[in-house]
C-alpha positions as CSV (number, residue, x, y, z in Angstrom):
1,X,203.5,81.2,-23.9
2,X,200.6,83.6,-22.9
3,X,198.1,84.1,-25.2
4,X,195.4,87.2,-24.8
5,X,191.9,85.7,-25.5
6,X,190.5,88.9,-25.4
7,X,192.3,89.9,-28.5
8,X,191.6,86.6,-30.7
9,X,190.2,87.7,-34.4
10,X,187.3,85.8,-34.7
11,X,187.6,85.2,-38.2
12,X,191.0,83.3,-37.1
13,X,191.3,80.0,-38.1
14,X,194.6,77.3,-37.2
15,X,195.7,76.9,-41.2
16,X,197.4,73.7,-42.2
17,X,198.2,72.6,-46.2
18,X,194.8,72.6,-48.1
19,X,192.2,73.5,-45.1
20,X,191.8,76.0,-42.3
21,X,190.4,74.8,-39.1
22,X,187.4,77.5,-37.1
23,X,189.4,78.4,-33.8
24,X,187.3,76.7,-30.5
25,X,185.2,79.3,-29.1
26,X,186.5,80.6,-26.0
27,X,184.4,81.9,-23.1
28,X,186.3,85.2,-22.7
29,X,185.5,86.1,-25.9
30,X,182.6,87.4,-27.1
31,X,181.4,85.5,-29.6
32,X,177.7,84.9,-31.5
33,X,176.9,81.5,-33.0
34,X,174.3,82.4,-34.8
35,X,173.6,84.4,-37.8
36,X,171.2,86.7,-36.0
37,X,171.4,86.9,-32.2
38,X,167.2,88.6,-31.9
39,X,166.2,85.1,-33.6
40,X,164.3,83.5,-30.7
41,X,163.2,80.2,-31.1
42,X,164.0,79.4,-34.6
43,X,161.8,76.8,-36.3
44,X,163.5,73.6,-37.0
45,X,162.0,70.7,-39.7
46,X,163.9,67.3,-40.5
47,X,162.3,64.6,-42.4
48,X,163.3,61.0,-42.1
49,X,162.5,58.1,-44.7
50,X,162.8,54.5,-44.7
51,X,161.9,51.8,-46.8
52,X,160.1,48.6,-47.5
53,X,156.7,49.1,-45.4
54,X,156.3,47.8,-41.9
55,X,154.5,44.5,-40.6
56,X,151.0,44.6,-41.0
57,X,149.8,41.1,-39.8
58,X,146.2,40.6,-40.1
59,X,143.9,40.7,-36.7
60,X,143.1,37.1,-37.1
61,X,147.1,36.2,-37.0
62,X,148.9,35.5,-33.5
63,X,151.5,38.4,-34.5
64,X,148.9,41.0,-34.7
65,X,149.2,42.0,-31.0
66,X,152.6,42.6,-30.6
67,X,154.3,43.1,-34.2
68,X,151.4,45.4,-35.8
69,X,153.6,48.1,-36.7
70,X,150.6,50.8,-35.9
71,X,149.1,50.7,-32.4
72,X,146.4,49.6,-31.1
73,X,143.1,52.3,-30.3
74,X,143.1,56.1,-31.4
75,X,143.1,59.5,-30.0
76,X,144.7,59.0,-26.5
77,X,143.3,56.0,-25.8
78,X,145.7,53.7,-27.5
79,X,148.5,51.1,-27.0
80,X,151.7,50.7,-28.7
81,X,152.9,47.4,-30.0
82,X,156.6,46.2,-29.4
83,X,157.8,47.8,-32.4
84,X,157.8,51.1,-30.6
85,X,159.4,49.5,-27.5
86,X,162.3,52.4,-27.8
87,X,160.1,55.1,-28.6
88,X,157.8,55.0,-25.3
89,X,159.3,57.1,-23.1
90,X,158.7,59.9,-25.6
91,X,155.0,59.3,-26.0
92,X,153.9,62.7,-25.1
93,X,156.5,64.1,-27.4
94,X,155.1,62.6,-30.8
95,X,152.4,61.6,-33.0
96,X,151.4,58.6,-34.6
97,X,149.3,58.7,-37.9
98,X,147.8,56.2,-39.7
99,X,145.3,56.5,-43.4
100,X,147.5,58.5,-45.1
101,X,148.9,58.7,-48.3
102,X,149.3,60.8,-51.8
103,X,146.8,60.3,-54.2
104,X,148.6,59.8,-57.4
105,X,150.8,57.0,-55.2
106,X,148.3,55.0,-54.6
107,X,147.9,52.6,-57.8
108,X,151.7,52.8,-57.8
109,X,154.1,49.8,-56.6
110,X,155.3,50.5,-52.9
111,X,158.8,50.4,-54.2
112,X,158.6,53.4,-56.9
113,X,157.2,55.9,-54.5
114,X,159.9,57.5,-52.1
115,X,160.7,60.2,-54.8
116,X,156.7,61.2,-53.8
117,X,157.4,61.2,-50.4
118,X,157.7,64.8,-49.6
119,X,156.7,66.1,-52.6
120,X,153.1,64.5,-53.0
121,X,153.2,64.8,-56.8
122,X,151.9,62.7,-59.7
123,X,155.2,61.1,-60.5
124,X,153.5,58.6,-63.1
125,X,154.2,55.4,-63.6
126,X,158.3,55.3,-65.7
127,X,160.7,57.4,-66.5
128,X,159.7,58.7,-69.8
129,X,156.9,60.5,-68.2
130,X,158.0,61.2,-64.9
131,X,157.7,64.9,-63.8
132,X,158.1,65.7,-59.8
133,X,157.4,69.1,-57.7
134,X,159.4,70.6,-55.1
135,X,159.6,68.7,-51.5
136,X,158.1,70.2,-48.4
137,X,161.9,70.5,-47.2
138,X,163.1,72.7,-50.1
139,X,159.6,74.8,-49.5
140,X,160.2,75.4,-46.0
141,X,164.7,75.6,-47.3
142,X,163.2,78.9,-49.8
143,X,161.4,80.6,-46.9
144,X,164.3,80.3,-44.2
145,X,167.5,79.2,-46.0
146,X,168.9,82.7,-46.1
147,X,169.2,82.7,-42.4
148,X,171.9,79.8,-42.2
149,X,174.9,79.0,-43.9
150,X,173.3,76.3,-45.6
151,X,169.6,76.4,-46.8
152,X,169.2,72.3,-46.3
153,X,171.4,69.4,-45.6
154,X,170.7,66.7,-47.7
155,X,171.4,63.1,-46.5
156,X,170.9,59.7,-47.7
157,X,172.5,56.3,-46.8
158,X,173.6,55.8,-50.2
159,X,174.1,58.8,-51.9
160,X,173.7,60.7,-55.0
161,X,170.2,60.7,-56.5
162,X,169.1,57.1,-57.6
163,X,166.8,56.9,-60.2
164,X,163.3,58.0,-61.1
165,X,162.0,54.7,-60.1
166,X,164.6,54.2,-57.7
167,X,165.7,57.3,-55.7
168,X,168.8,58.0,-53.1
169,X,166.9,61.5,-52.1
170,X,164.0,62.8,-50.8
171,X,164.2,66.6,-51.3
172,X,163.4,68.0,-54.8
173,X,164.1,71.7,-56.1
174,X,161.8,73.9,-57.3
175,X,162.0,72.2,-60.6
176,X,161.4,68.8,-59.3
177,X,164.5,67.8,-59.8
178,X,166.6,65.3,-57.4
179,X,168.8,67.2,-55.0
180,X,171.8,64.7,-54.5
181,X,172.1,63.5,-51.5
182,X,175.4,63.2,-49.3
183,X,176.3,59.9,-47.8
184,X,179.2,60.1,-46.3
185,X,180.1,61.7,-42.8
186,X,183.5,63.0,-42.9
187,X,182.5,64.9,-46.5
188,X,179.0,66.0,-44.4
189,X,181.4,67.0,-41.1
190,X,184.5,69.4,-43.5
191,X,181.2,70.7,-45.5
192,X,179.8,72.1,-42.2
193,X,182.6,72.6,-40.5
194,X,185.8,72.6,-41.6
195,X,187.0,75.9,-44.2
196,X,188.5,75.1,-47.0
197,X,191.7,77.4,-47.6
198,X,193.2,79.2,-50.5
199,X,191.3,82.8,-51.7
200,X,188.1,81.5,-51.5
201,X,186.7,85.4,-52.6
202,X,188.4,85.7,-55.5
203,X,186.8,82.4,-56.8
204,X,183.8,83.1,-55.9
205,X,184.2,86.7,-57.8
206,X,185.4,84.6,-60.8
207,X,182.7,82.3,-60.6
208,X,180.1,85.6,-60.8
209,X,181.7,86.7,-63.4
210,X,181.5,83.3,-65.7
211,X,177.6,82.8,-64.6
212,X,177.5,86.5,-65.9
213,X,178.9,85.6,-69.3
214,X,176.7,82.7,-69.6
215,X,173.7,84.2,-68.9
216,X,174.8,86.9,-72.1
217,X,175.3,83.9,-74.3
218,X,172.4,82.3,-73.3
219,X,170.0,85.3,-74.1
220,X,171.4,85.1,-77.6
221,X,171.4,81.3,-77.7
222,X,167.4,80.9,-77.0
223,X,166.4,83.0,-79.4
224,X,167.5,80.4,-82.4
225,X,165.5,76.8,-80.2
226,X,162.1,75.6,-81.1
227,X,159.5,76.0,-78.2
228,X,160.6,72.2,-76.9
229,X,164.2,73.1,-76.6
230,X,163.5,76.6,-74.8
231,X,161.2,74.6,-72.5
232,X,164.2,72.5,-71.1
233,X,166.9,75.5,-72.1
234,X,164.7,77.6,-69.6
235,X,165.2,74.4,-67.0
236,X,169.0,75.1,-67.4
237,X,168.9,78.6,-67.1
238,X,166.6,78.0,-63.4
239,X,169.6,75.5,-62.5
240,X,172.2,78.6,-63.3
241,X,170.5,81.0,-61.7
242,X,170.4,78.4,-58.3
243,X,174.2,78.6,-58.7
244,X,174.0,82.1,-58.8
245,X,172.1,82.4,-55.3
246,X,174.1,80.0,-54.1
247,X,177.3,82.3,-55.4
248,X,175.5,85.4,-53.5
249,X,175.2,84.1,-50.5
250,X,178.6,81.8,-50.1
251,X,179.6,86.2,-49.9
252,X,177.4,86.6,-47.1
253,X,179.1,83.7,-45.0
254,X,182.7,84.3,-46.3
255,X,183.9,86.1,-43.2
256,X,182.1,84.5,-40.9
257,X,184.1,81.9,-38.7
258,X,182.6,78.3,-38.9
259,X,181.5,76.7,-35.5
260,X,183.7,74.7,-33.9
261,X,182.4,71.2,-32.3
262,X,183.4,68.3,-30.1
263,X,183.5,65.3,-32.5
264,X,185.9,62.7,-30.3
265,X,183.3,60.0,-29.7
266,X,182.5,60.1,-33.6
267,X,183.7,57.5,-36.3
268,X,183.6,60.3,-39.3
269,X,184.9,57.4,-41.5
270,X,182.0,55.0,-41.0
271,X,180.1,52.8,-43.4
272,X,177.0,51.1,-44.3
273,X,179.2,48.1,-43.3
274,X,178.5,49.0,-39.6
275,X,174.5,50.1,-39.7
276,X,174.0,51.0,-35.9
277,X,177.1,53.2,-35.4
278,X,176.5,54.5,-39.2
279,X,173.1,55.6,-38.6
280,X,174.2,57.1,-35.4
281,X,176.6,58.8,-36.7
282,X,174.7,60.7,-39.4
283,X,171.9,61.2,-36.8
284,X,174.8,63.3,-34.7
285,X,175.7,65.4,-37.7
286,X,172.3,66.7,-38.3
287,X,171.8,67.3,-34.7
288,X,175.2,69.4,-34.6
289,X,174.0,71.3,-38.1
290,X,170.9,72.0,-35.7
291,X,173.1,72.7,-32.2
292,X,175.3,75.3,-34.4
293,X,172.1,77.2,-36.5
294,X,174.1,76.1,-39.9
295,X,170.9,74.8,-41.4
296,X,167.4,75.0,-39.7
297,X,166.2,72.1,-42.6
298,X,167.8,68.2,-43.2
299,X,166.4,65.0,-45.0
300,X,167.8,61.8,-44.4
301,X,166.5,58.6,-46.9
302,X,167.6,56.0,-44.1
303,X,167.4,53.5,-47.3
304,X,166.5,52.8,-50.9
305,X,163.7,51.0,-51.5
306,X,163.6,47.5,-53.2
307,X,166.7,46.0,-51.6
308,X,169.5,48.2,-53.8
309,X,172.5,49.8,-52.1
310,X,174.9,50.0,-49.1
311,X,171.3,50.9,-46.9
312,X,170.3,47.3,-47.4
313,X,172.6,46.0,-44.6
314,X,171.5,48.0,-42.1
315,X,169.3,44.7,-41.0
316,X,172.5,43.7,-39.6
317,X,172.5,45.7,-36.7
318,X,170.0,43.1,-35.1
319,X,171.5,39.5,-36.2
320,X,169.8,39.5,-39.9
321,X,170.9,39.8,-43.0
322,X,169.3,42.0,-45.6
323,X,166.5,44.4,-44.7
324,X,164.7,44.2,-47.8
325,X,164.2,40.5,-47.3
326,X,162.4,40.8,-44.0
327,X,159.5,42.5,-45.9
328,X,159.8,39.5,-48.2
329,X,159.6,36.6,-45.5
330,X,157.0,37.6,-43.1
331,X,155.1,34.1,-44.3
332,X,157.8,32.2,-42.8
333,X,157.9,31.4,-39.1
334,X,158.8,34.3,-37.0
335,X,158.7,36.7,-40.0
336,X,156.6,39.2,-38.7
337,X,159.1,39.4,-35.4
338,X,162.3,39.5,-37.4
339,X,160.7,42.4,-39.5
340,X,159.6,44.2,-35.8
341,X,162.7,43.9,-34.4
342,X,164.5,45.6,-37.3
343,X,161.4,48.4,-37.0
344,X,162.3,48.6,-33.3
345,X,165.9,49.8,-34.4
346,X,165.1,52.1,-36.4
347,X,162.9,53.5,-33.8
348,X,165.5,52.9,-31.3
349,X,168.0,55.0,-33.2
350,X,165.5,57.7,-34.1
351,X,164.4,58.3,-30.2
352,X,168.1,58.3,-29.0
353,X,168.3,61.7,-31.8
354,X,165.0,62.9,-30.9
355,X,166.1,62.5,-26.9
356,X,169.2,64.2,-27.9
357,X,167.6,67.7,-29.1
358,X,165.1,67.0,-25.9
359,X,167.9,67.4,-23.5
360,X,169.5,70.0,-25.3
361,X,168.3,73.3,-24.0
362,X,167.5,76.0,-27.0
363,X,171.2,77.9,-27.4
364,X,169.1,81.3,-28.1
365,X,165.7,80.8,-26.8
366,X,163.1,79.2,-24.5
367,X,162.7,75.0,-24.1
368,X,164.8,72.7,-25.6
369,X,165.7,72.0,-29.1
370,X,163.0,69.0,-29.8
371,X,160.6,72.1,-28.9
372,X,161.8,73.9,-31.2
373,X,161.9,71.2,-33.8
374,X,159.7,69.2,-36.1
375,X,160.7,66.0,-37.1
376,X,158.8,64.0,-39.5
377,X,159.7,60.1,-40.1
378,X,157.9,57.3,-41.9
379,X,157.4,55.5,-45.4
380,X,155.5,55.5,-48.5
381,X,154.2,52.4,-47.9
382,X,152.6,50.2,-45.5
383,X,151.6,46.5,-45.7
384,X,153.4,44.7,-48.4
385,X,154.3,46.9,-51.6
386,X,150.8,48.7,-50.7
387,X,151.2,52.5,-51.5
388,X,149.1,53.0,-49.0
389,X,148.4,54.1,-44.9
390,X,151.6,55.2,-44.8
391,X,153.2,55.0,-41.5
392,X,154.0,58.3,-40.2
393,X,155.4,60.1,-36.7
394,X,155.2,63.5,-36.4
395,X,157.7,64.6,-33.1
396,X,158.3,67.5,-31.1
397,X,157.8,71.2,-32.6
398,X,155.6,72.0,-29.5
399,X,156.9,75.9,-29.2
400,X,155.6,75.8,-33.0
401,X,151.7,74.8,-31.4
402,X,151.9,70.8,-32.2
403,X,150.1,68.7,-29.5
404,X,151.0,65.1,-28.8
405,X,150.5,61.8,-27.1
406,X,148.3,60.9,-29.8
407,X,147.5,58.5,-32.2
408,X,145.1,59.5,-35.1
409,X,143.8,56.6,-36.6
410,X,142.2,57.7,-40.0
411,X,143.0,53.7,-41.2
412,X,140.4,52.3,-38.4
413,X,140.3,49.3,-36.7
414,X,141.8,46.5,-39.4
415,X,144.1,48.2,-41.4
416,X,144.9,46.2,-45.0
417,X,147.8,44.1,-44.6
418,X,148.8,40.1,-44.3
419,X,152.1,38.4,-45.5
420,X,152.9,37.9,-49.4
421,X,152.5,34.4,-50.1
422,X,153.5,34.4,-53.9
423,X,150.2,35.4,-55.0
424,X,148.4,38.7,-55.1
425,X,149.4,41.4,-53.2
426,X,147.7,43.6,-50.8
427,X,148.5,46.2,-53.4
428,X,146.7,44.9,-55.9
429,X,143.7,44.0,-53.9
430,X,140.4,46.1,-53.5
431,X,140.8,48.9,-51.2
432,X,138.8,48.5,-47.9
433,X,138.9,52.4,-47.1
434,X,139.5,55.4,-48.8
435,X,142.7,57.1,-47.1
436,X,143.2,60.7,-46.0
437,X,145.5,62.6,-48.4
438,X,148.6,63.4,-46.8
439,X,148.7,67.0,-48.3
440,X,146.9,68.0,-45.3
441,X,150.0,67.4,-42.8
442,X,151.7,69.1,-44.7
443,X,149.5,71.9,-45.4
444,X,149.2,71.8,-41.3
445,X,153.1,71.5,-40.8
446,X,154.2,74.3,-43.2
447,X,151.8,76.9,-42.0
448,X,152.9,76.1,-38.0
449,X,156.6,76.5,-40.0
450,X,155.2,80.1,-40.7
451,X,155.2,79.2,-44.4
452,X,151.8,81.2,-45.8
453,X,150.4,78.5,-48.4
454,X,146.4,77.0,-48.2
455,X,147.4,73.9,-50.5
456,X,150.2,71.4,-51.2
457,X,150.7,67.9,-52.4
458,X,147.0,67.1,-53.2
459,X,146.0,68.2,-49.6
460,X,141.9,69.4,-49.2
461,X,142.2,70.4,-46.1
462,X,144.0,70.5,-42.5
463,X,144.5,68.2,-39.8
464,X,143.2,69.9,-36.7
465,X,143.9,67.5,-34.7
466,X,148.0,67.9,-35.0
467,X,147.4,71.5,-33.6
468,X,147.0,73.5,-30.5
């Protein structure tokens, strides 16, 4: 059978029961996949968490040389330790920051603090008082989301939301409110790419139509709450009216085929249960949600904090058992190596993504995509349980006027640190210098994003030096 390629309808798709698959896009066809073809360089931002701290040996211990997670020097006179073994071919494309952190974090446990992460706010110290801000993601999501078919992508390792102490996310809505994270690939691979079938406009017309009636009865209802309850009623309203966007622009994209993408060499149905191709995997799915412009924005918690969830196996990708443990056992013997090693994955697994968008040239502008993207990794806490000097790599982004190569060393010479021997820890010990607040990356990263703000997350300034 001969089939006329020029004469395809792009909005086509090969319909089976329940789902429509986007037709492959074909060379004689004239096609666009992107929203707006005059976008040149679009500016890309993905941030990456990961518990538990790093190894901080002390300058007196034998493991301080090679298994110090930070390097060794500053500026551009520095060395790395074997922690970022995988990472040094890409020296000149990242940065390395040490004597950071949020101010409100710092008297908190180094375990209650990812929720903080991106957001920098005074999360206090339980859940009866707890009260977040919105994440530099969702910030950056407001200004550029309409552009894409999805304003963010929200990943974590295991899913959902967590807790207020113990969180599964690190983006936050305007609101402050936990944006659940998704966890598993083949529900993150149909989301972007696969269209679901059945008259998806006439439920999105009946779904405008119900917010509409609610919003009516609403009105009506607020009028007979106390000033408490129209407090939180308002918070439901904001949540409804999110919908509502969301309802607005799901019309916008209605039409519009889905990309197509090769996905043979992916496991869509991995697990926890096999870390390295796991983290791979969702690694691969943001960078095709970057390849086909369906979000310009993507988090990824790499793994809860205190040893909870699936994330905790990922240790097992190097021979060990637990990741949370290694944190725990840097006393022992070879303790500081086990918990590099693990590091060095990480770092393996991030460079291979980061190499990925490198060697990708832009699809609608000049470089390649790692130019054209920022991608910020690291943790909220350092030595062991210490909310503090929070290790941090800032990559790529250099069409966006980010320099590299660099180490900025803010933490000095002998960073706090040393193994947890059952007795005080390095958290609860006097502070031997006063950190940077980490407000002013971000204040430096959202205005290179073209975001227009002077302050965010308890920043007092800029960090020139990130800058060209």
């Amino acid at each position: 059978m001969t089939i006329n390629f020029n004469s395809l309808d792009r909005r086509r798709f090969l319909r089976g029961t329940g789902v429509a698959l986007a037709l492959p896009v074909f060379e004689s066809v004239q096609h666009t996949g992107y929203a707006d073809e005059s976008q040149h360089n679009p500016k890309r931002f993905a941030c990456f968490y990961f518990p538990d701290g790093v190894p901080m040996p002390l300058p007196e211990d034998p493991a301080y040389k090679d298994w110090l997670w930070f390097p060794h020097g500053h500026g551009k006179e520095f060395t790395f330790t074997k922690c970022f073994e995988p990472l040094k071919a890409m020296k000149d494309d990242f940065t390395v920051l040490s004597g950071f952190s949020h101010p409100p974090g710092r008297i908190v446990h180094g375990h209650n603090n990812a929720d903080q992460f991106l957001t920098g706010a005074a999360t206090g110290g339980g859940d009866m008082d707890y009260k977040n801000t919105i994440s530099i993601d969702q910030l950056y999501a407001k200004q550029v989301g309409d552009e894409t078919r999805f304003s963010s992508l929200v990943m974590s390792t295991d899913g959902g939301t967590g807790t207020a102490r113990g969180a599964h996310t690190i983006s936050y809505n305007q609101n402050g409110r936990a944006i659940p994270a998704e966890h598993r690939p083949k529900r993150i691979f149909d989301m972007l790419f696969v269209k679901s079938d059945g008259n998806a406009a006439r439920r999105l017309a009946l779904s405008q139509s119900a917010l509409d009636d609610l919003l009516v009865d609403a009105k009506s209802l607020r009028k007979t709450l106390s000033a408490k309850d129209q407090v939180r009623f308002d918070e439901y309203l904001e949540s409804v009216r999110e919908t509502e966007i969301k309802v607005e622009k799901a019309k916008k994209w209605i039409d519009l085929p889905l990309p197509t993408v090769d996905v043979d060499h992916l496991n869509l149905e991995v697990t926890p249960d096999e870390p390295r191709e796991y983290l791979r995997t969702m690694y691969e799915l943001i960078y095709l949600a970057f390849r086909t412009d369906s979000t310009r924005v993507a988090t990824y918690q790499i793994g809860r904090e205190n040893g909870v969830g699936k994330s905790d196996l990922l240790a097992r990708a190097v021979g060990y058992n637990l990741s949370h443990a290694l944190s725990h056992e840097t006393k022992n013997p070879g303790g500081w190596e086990r918990f590099g090693i693990y590091c060095a994955f990480l770092h393996e697994e991030f460079a291979r993504f980061a190499q990925k968008l490198k060697d990708t040239p832009e699809p609608t502008g000049s470089g390649n995509m790692l130019d054209n993207t920022l991608l910020f990794f690291g943790s909220a806490s350092s030595a062991f349980h210490l909310s503090r000097n929070y290790p941090l790599i800032l990559m790529g982004g250099k069409n966006m006027g980010f320099q590299h190569g660099q180490y900025i060393n803010n933490a000095g010479a002998n960073p706090q640190g040393g193994p947890w021997d059952g007795g005080q820890e390095p958290w609860q010990k006097d502070i031997q210098k006063e950190d940077s607040p980490l407000g002013n990356v971000f204040v430096t990263i959202l205005q290179q994003l073209g975001v227009k703000v002077d302050k965010f997350g308890g920043s007092n300034g800029k960090v020139s030096q990130l800058t060209t």
